[in-house]
N, C-alpha and C positions, 0 to 999 in steps of 0.2 A: 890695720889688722894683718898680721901674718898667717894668710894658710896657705893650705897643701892645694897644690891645685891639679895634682894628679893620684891616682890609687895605683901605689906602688905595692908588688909583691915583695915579702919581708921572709926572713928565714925563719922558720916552722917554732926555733929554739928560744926565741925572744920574747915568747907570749905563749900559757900555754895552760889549756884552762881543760880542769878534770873535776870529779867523774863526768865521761861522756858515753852510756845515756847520765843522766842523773835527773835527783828526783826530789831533793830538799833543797839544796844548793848549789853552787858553781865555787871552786877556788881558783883564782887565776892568781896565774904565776907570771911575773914579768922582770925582764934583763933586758933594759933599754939605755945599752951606756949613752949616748947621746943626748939624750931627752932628762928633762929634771921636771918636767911635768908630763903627763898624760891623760886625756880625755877619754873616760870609757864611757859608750852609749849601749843598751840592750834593745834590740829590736826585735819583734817578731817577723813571721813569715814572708808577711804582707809589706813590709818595713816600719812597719808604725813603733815609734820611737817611745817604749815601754819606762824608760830610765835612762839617767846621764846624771854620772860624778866627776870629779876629776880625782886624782892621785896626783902626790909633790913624788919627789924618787925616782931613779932611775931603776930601782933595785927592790921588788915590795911581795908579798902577798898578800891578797884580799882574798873577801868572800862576798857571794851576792844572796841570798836567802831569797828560791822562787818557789817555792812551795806552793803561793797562793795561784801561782801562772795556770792556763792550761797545760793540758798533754799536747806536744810539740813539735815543731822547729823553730829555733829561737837562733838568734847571731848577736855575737857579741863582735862591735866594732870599736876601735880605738885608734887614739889618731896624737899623734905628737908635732912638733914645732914640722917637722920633713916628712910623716908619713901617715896616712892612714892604712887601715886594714881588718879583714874583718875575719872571726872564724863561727864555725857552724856548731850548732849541741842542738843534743831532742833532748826535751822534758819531760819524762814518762811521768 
């Protein structure tokens, strides 16, 4: 198994997930030349690991539909072949 065995900071521009607050959804946006897969996980506050998909592409946008979530802090983390990382959203 290849993983990351460190959390590396990554530039703000490679992943970048809006509306933040929001309240039905999350889109995340991602430009990961390197990587032709990526592992996205949702965690809440606590870290408890709400959801995990993977994405093929370096190059994608998705949606997550958390409407049904509490009102929040939630972290969206993601992790490719070199890197994990993770960013912050509330869920009003």
């Amino acid at each position: 198994v290849n993983a990351p065995t460190a959390i590396q900071s990554l530039p703000q521009d490679e992943v970048k997930i809006f509306p933040n607050p929001t309240v039905q959804k999350l889109v995340i946006d991602y430009d990961l030349p390197t990587a032709n897969r990526v592992i996205f996980t949702l965690l809440n506050a606590t870290g408890q690991t709400l959801k995990t998909w993977e994405e093929r592409g370096n190059k994608n946008r998705t949606e997550i539909i958390i409407a049904d979530y509490p009102v929040g802090t939630y972290f969206l983390k993601y992790q490719t072949k070199t890197k994990i990382h993770s960013l912050k959203f509330i869920k009003q």
